[in-house]
ZAROFI-39302 format. One record per residue (C-alpha): x, y, z; residue in three letters. Coordinates in pm, whole numbers, padded with zeros to 5 digits, always signed. Layout:
BEGIN
XYZALA...
END
This chain:
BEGIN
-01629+05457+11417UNK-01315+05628+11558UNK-01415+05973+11398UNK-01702+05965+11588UNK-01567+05839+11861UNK-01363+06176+11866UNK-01629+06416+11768UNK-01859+06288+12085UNK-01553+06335+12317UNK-01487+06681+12126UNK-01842+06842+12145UNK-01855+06697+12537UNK-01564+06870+12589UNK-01649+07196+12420UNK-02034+07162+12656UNK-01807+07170+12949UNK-01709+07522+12836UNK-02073+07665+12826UNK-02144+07502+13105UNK-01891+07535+13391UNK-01709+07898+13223UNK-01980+08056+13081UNK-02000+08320+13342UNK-01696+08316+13447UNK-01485+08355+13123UNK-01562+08541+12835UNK-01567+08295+12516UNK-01251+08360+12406UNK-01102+08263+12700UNK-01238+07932+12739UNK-00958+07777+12596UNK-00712+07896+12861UNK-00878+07646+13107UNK-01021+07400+12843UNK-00691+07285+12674UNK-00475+07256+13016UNK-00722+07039+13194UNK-00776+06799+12854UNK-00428+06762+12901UNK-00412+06693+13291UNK-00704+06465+13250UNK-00512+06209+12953UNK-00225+06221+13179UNK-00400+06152+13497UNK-00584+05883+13278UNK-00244+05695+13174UNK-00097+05712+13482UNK-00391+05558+13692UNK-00351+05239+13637UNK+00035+05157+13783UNK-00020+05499+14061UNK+00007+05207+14388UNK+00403+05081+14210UNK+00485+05488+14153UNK+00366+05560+14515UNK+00563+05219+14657UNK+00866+05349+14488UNK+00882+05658+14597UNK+00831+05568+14964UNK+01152+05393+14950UNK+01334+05615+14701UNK+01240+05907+14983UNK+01404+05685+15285UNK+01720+05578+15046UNK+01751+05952+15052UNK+01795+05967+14650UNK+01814+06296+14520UNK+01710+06201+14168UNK+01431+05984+14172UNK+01262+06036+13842UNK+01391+05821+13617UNK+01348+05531+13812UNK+00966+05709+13897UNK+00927+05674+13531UNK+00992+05338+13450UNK+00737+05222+13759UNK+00498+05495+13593UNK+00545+05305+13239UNK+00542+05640+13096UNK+00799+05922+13036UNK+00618+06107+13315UNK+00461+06063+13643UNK+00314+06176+13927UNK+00358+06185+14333UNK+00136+06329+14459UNK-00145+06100+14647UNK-00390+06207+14428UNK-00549+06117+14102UNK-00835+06424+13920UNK-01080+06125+14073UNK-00971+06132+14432UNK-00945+06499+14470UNK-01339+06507+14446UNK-01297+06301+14804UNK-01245+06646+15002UNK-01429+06911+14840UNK-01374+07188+15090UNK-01019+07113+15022UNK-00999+07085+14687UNK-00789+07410+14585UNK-00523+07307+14793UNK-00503+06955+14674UNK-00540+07031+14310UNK-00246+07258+14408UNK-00033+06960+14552UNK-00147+06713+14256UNK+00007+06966+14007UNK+00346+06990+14246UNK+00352+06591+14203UNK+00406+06576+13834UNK+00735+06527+13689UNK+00941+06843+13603UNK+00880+06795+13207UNK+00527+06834+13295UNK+00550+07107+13479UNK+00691+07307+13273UNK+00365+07216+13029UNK+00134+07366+13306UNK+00395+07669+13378UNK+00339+07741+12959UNK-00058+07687+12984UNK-00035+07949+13271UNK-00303+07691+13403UNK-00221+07774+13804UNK-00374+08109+13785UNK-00739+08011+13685UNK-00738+07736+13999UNK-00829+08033+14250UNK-01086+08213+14008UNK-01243+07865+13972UNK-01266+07824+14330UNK-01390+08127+14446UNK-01645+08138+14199UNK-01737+07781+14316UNK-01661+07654+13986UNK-01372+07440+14041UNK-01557+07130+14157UNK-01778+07089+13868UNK-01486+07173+13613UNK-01310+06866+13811UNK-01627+06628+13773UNK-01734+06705+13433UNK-01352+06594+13316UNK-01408+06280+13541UNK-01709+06203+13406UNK-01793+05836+13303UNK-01978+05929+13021UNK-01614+06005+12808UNK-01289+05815+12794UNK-01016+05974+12779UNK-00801+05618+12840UNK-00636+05419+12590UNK-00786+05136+12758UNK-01197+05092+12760UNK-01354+05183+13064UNK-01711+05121+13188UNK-01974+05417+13138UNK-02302+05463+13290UNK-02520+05142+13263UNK-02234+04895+13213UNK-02161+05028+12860UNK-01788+04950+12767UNK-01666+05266+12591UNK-01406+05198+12396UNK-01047+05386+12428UNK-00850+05674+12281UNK-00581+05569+12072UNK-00251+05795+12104UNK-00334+05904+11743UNK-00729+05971+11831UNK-00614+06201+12133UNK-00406+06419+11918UNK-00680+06436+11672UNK-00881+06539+11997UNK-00662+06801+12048UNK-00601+06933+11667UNK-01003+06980+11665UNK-01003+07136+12011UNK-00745+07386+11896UNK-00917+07456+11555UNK-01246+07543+11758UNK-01094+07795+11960UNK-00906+07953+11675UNK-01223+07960+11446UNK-01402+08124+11815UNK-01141+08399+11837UNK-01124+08501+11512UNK-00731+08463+11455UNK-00529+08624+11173UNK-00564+08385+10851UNK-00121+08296+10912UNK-00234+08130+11216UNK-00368+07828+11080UNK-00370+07413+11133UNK-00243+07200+10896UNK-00546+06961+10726UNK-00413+06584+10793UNK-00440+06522+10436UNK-00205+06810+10370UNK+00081+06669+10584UNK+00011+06273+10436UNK+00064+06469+10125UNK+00360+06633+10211UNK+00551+06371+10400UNK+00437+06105+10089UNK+00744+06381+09858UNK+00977+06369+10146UNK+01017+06040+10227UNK+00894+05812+09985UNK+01137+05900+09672UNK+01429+05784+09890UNK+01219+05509+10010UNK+01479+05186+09812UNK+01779+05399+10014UNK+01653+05380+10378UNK+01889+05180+10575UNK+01887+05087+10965UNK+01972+05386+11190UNK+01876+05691+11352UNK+01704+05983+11143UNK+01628+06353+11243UNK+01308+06504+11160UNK+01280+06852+11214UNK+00979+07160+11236UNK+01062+07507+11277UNK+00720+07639+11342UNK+00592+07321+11499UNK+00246+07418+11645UNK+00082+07084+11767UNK+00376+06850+11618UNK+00095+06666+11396UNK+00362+06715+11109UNK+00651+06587+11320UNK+00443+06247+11386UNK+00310+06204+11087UNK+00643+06222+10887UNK+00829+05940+11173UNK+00509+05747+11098UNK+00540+05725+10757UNK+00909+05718+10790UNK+00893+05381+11036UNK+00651+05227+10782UNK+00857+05241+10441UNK+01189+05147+10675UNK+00974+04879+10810UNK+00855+04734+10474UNK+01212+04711+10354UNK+01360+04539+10708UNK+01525+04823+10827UNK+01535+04898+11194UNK+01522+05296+11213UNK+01515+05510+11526UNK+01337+05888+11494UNK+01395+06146+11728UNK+01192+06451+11653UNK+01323+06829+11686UNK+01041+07159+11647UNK+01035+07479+11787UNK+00727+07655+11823UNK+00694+08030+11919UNK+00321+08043+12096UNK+00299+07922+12446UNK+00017+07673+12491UNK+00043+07522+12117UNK+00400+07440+12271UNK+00248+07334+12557UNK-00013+07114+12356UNK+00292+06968+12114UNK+00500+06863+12452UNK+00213+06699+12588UNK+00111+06501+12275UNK+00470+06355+12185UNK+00497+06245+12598UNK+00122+06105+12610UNK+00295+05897+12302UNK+00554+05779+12457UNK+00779+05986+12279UNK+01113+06181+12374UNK+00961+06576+12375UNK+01299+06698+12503UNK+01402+06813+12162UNK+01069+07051+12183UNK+01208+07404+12198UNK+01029+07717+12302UNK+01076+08020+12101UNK+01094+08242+11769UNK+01302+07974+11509UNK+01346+08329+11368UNK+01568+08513+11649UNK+01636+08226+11880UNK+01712+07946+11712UNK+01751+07649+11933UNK+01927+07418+11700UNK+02166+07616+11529UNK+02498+07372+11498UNK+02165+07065+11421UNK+02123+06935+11083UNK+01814+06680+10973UNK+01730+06438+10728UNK+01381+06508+10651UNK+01234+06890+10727UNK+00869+07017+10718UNK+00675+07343+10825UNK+00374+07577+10747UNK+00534+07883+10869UNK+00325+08200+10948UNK+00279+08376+10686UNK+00145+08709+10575UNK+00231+08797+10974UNK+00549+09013+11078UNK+00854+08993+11199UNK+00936+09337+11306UNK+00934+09177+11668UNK+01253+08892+11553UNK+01396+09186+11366UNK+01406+09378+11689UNK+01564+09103+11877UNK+01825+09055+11609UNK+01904+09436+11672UNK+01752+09568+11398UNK+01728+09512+11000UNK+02056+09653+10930UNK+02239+09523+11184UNK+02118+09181+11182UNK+02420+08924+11154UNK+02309+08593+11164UNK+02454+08368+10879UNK+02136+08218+10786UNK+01989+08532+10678UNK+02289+08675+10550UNK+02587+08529+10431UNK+02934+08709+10334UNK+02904+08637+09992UNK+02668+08473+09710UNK+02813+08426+09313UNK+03050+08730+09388UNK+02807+08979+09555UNK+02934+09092+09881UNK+02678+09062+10215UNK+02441+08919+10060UNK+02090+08992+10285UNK+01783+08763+10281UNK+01615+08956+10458UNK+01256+09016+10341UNK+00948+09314+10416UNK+00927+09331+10768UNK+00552+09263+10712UNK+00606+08920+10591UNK+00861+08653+10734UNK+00722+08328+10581UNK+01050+08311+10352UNK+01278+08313+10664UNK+01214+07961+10782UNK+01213+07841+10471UNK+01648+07972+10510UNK+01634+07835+10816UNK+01515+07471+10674UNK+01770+07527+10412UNK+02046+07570+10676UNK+02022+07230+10863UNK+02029+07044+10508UNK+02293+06742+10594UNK+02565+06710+10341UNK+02745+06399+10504UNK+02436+06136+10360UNK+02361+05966+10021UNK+02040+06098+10091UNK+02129+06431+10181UNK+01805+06629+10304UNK+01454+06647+10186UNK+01230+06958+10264UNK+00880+07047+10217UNK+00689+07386+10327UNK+00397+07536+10255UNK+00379+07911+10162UNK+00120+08111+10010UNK+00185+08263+09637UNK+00320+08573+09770UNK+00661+08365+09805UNK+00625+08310+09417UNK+00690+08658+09322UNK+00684+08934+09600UNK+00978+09146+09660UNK+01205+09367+09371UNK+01547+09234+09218UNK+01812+09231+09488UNK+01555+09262+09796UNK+01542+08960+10029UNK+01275+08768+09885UNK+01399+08747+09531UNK+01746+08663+09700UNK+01596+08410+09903UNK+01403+08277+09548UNK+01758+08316+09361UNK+02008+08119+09687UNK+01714+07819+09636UNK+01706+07784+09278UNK+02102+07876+09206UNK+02168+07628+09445UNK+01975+07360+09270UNK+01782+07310+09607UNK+01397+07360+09409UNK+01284+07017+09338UNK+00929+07115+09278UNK+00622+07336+09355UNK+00303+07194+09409UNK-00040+07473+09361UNK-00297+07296+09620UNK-00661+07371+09599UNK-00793+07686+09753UNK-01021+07653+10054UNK-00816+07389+10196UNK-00712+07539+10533UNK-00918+07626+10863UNK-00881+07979+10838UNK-00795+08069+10567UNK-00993+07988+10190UNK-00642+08164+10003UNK-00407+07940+09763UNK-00116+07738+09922UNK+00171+07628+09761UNK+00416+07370+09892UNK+00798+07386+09828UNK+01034+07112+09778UNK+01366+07104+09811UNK+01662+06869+09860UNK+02023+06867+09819UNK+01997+06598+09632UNK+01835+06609+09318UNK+01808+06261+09143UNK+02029+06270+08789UNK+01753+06328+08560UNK+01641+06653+08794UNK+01908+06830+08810UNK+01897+07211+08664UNK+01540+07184+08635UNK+01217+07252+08872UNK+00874+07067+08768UNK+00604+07344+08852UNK+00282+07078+08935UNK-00112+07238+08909UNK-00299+07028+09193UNK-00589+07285+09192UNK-00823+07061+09043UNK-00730+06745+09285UNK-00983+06744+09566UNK-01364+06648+09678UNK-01615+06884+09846UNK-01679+06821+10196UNK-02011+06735+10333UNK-01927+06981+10584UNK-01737+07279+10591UNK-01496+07328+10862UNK-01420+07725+10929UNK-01314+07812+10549UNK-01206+07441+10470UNK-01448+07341+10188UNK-01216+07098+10019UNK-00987+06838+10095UNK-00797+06595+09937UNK-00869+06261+09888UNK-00645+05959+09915UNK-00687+05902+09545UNK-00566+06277+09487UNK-00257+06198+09693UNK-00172+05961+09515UNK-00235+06101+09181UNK-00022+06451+09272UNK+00235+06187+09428UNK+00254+06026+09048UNK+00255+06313+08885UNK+00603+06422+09094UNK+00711+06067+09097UNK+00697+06076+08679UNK+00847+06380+08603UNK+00714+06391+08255UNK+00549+06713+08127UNK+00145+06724+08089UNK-00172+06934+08160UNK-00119+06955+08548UNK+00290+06976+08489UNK+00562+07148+08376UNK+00943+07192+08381UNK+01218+07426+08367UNK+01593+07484+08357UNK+01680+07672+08685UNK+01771+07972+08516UNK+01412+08052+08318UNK+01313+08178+08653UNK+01628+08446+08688UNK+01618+08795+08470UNK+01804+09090+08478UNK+01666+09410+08583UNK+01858+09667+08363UNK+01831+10039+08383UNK+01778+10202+08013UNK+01893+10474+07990UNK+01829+10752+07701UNK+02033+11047+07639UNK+01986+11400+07735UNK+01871+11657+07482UNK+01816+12051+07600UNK+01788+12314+07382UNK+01826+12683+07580UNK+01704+13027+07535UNK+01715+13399+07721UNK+01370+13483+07785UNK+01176+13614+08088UNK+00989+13324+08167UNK+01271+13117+08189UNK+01491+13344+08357UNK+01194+13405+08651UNK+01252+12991+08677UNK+01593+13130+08822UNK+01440+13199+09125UNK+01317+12847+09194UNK+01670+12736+09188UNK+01890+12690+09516UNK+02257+12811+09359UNK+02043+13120+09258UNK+01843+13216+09583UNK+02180+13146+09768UNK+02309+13445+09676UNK+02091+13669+09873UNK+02124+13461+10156UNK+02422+13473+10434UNK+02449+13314+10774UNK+02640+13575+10954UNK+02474+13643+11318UNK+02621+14025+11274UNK+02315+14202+11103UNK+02575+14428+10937UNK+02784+14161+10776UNK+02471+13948+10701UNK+02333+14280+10524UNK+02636+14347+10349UNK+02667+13988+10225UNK+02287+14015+10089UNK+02352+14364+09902UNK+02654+14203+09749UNK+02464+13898+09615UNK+02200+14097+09487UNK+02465+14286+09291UNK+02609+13979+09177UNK+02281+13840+09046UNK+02178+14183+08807UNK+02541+14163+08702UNK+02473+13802+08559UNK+02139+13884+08441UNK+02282+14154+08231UNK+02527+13889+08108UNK+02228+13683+08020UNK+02033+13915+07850UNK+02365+14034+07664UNK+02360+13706+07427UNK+02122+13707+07186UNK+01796+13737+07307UNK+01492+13460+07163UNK+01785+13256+07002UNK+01729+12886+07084UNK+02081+12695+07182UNK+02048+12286+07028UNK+02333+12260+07187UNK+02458+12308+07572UNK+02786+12300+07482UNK+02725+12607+07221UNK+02553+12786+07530UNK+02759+12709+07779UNK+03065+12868+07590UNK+02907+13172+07475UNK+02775+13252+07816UNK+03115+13228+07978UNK+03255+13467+07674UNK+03026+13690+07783UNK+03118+13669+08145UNK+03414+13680+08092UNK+03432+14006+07903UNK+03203+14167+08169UNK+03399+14087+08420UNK+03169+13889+08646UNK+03185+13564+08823UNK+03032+13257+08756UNK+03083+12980+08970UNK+03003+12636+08927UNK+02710+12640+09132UNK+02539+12903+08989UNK+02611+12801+08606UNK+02449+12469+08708UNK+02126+12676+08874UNK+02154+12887+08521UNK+02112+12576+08273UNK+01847+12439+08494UNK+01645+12714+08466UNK+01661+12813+08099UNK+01733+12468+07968UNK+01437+12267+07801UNK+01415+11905+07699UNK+01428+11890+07318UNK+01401+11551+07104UNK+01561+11761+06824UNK+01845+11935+07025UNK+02267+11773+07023UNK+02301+11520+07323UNK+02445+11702+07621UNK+02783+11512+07727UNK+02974+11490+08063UNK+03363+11605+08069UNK+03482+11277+07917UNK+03229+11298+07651UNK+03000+11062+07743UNK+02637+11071+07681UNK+02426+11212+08000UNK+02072+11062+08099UNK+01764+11174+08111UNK+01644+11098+08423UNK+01224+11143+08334UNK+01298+10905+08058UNK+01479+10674+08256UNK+01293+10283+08213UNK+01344+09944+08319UNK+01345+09637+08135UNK+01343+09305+08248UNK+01569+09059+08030UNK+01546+08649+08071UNK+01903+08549+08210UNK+01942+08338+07891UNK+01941+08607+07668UNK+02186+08813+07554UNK+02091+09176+07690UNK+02242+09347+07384UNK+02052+09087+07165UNK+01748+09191+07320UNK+01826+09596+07329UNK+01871+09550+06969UNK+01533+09367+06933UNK+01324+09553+07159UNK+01450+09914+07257UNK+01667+10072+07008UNK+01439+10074+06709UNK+01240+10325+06896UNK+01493+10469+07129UNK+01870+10455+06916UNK+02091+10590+07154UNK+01965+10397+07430UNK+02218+10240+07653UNK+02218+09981+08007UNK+02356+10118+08305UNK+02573+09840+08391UNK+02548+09949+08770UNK+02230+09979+08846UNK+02145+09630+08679UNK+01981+09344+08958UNK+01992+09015+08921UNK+01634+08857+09039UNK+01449+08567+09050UNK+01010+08469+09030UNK+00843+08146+08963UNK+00523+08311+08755UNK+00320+07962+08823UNK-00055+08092+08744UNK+00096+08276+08399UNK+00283+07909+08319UNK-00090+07721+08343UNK-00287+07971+08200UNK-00559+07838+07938UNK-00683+08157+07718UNK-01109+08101+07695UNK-01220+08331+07409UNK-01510+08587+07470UNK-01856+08445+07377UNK-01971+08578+07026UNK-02124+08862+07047UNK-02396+08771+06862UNK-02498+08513+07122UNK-02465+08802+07365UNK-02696+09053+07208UNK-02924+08764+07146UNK-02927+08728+07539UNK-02939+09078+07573UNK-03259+09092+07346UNK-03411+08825+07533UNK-03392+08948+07876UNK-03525+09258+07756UNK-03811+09114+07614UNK-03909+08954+07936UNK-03842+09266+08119UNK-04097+09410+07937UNK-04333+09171+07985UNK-04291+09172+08372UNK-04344+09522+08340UNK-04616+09516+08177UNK-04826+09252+08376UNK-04690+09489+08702UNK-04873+09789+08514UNK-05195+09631+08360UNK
END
């Protein structure tokens, strides 16, 4: 009954779109006057009923001469807002030819907290286009129409029909379906989604409920760092009030989220005061590069950050990738490693608020903090060994943070039909959880819809919740779960390295090469201004190159060298006993160019006889932290490459969770008999459709 309730007062909302804006506002812009004035119309609807006591008040508060009159205006109001102007949305129908200027003066009355909700719906500057297009009026009585209600209390409608009210809850549902609309209307990026209800029951269920038996009386924090509409902020202190309630426990929520996009702010400040809740801790902004509640720390943390969306604008403001400072993203040091960046693509920035969840974990609790986000699979694996998203991956998992991850269904989310995961984390990890991560396949959990909504074709039901909810709860390994130590999800990235083999040889091809070398083309070249000097720096190079070309062709000509060293020394003999130079540059542009690689030639060593690499044969292998590298060089290289060696500083620690490789179910081919057998028979009614065509 309530659904419906909401869908009527939805789609009547959405006609007064097409009917008052159509030719006034493109469609996409609908919402710009749509979503303010569903706003100003609940408001104006809650604060009807006691607007004679917040008028009476104010009279006197005006002649007391107080300068501050709002709190006081509030508790007359019953709300955590009001209003003083003499107008209600209903009254300013009373003087049409006036009605710009008294809308005007009934948005001045409202409170300063709602203000600054209009200021962020930039509502003010559609009044005038309304007007002048003679629209205002009938945007004013289609919101004051009798046919909705957008009271908690029932009202009576056309006929003497009670119509029932709109619950606190129902209204932000109103708005949640409002928002989805427009989204789904203007085609927004697939990162800029709604979370499904059943999602965030879902997700606060892991918070909360495993530290259910250690609730006590008191106040808890809930925080969102990418808050949109606050329908995760609610539904966690709902579900938090319940369990404390069930167990006698008196517990006081105050709610902190920051969201970055203007009227979704707008829309979350306006839901939590229409609620009767304190919005104050509602912050406007990137979480990213202005982080309003950076000294805060909370008990129970969810998002569903942007993702697949960049940051390059936060990077910006936090002057610049390699400049950026801020100890969330990079701390001084991590298991040794000096400056140790977080710091992802600039394309992607989803991992970042995750960090930023992970910084306000309280320490001070028996509880500690609980944290769930939800990320697409990207966050699994993206990003090489030592770049920010594999050091973000390694901090969480090192830090025994990584309670679980939970694979939801595809198709779950408005606008986007793409696999979600959710992340949980906590500080502290119950006894039997500690060093080890339960990986949790939900894919399967979920029932069609009747109707699709956008690209949401599948949602969960409450039995599915509650089945992924055991499934975490047991901890026991099965089809849809598994577990791991921490460290199955770290390897090594080591460089293998083979040696260098050359064998050399005096020839003309390979002395032309000599011309494609720098330390040989120098010669000739000279960067005197003075034409003479240059000119007489040329000549002499060229002389200097025959000379060493007769040097070269003065060893032994078509003999192959196996061994650099052997070459090397006889060249400089020779050299030597013509009497020509040969510095180091030009001995180095001398064994590029006549040097080969050879499998069969001596290794070619540095000056402290160490082997030299090759770099085309260069590879990389990537070793399991819990083996021994030598162990598996021994196992896996060197019985096909002996000499091969790690380059101890090159080698990168990194960390991926491969989930879809840890549930993966091999399903043989068909026989292939039962495929040329199905082959056969479609030919054989191919033929016999052709052949009726052609009779």
């Amino acid at each position: 009954m309530e659904s419906a309730q909401h869908s009527a007062i939805v789609n009547f909302i959405w006609g007064i779109a097409d009917d008052v804006l159509r030719d006034i506002y493109v469609r996409g812009k609908y919402r710009d006057v749509i979503l303010p004035m569903t706003v100003i119309r609940r408001l104006d609807c809650l604060l009807e009923p006691t607007k004679p006591a917040v008028m009476a008040l104010k009279e006197r508060l005006d002649a007391a001469g107080v300068k501050d009159p709002w709190a006081a205006l509030y508790s007359a109001a019953d709300q955590k807002f009001c209003n003083t102007s003499p107008f209600t949305l209903r009254s300013l129908m009373a003087q049409p030819k006036q009605l710009l200027a008294n809308f005007q003066e009934y948005l001045d009355g409202f409170s300063p907290n709602v203000r600054e909700i209009i200021q962020k719906f930039d509502f003010r500057r559609h009044l005038k286009k309304l007007d002048d297009q003679d629209h205002l009026g009938d945007l004013v009585e289609k919101f004051i129409d009798r046919r909705i209600n957008l009271s908690p209390e029932p009202v009576e409608g056309p006929g003497g029909v009670m119509i029932p009210g709109l619950s606190n809850h129902g209204m932000g549902s109103v708005f949640e379906e409002l928002l989805r609309r427009f989204n789904e209307e203007n085609n927004e990026e697939a990162g800029e989604h709604f979370t499904p209800r059943e999602v965030i029951h879902l997700m606060t269920h892991l918070i909360i409920q495993p530290v259910q038996d250690d609730l006590e009386s008191g106040t808890y924090r809930i925080y969102d760092c990418a808050c949109g509409s606050g329908g995760m902020l609610t539904e966690a202190e709902e579900e938090l009030l319940r369990l404390a309630k069930a167990r006698g426990k008196q517990a006081s929520v105050h709610l902190y989220g920051q969201e970055v996009q203007a009227e979704t702010y707008a829309i979350c400040k306006a839901d939590l005061l229409i609620k009767g809740e304190d919005e104050s801790h509602i912050s406007f902004g990137s979480s990213l590069s202005a982080d309003a509640f950076p000294l805060e720390h909370f008990d129970f943390m969810l998002a569903n950050p942007p993702y697949g969306k960049s940051w390059k604008g936060d990077m910006a403001r936090m002057g610049g990738k390699k400049d950026i400072n801020d100890p969330r993203f990079v701390l001084d040091a991590f298991r040794g490693e000096e400056d140790y960046q977080m710091l992802p693509s600039s394309s992607d920035g989803q991992m970042l608020f995750m960090v930023d969840l992970l910084s306000k974990m309280k320490e001070d609790t028996v509880r500690g903090s609980r944290i769930a986000t939800i990320h697409n699979g990207s966050s699994l694996f993206s990003g090489a060994p030592g770049g920010g998203e594999s050091n973000i991956r390694r901090w969480v998992i090192d830090n025994d943070w990584l309670e679980a991850i939970i694979a939801l269904p595809d198709q779950m989310f408005y606008n986007t039909g793409i696999n979600t995961y959710i992340w949980l984390m906590t500080n502290r990890k119950a006894p039997e959880r500690k060093g080890k991560v339960q990986l949790i396949d939900a894919t399967s959990y979920f029932r069609k819809m009747r109707r699709s909504l956008g690209e949401k074709r599948k949602e969960l039901s409450p039995e599915d919740i509650e089945t992924i909810r055991a499934l975490h709860r047991r901890f026991e390994e099965g089809e849809h779960v598994k577990i791991f130590d921490n460290d199955d999800f770290g390897f090594r990235r080591v460089t293998v390295e083979r040696p260098l083999r050359l064998n050399f040889q005096v020839s003309e091809a390979r002395i032309a090469l000599l011309e494609e070398q720098t330390g040989w083309t120098n010669l000739v070249k000279s960067k005197k201004r003075n034409k003479e000097a240059a000119a007489k720096d040329i000549a002499e190079g060229e002389a200097q190159q025959v000379a060493i070309e007769n040097v070269l062709w003065g060893l032994e000509e078509g003999r192959f060298y196996k061994s650099r060293e052997a070459f090397v020394s006889d060249l400089k003999a020779a050299a030597k006993a013509a009497k020509v130079k040969l510095p180091a540059v030009v001995l180095k542009a001398i064994l590029g160019a006549l040097g080969e690689r050879d499998e069969t030639a001596e290794i070619c060593r540095d000056k402290d006889g160490n082997p030299e690499p090759d770099t085309s044969l260069r590879d990389t292998e990537h070793i399991p932290l819990k083996e021994d590298v030598d162990d598996y060089l021994e196992r896996e290289v060197r019985p096909f490459a002996p000499h091969a060696w790690v380059d101890e500083s090159k080698t990168k620690i990194g960390y991926e969770v491969p989930f879809t490789r840890h549930f993966y179910t091999y399903t043989p081919p068909r026989p292939l008999v039962d495929i040329e057998s199905e082959i056969r028979a479609l030919e054989a009614e191919l033929q016999g459709a052709l052949g009726e065509m052609f009779a």
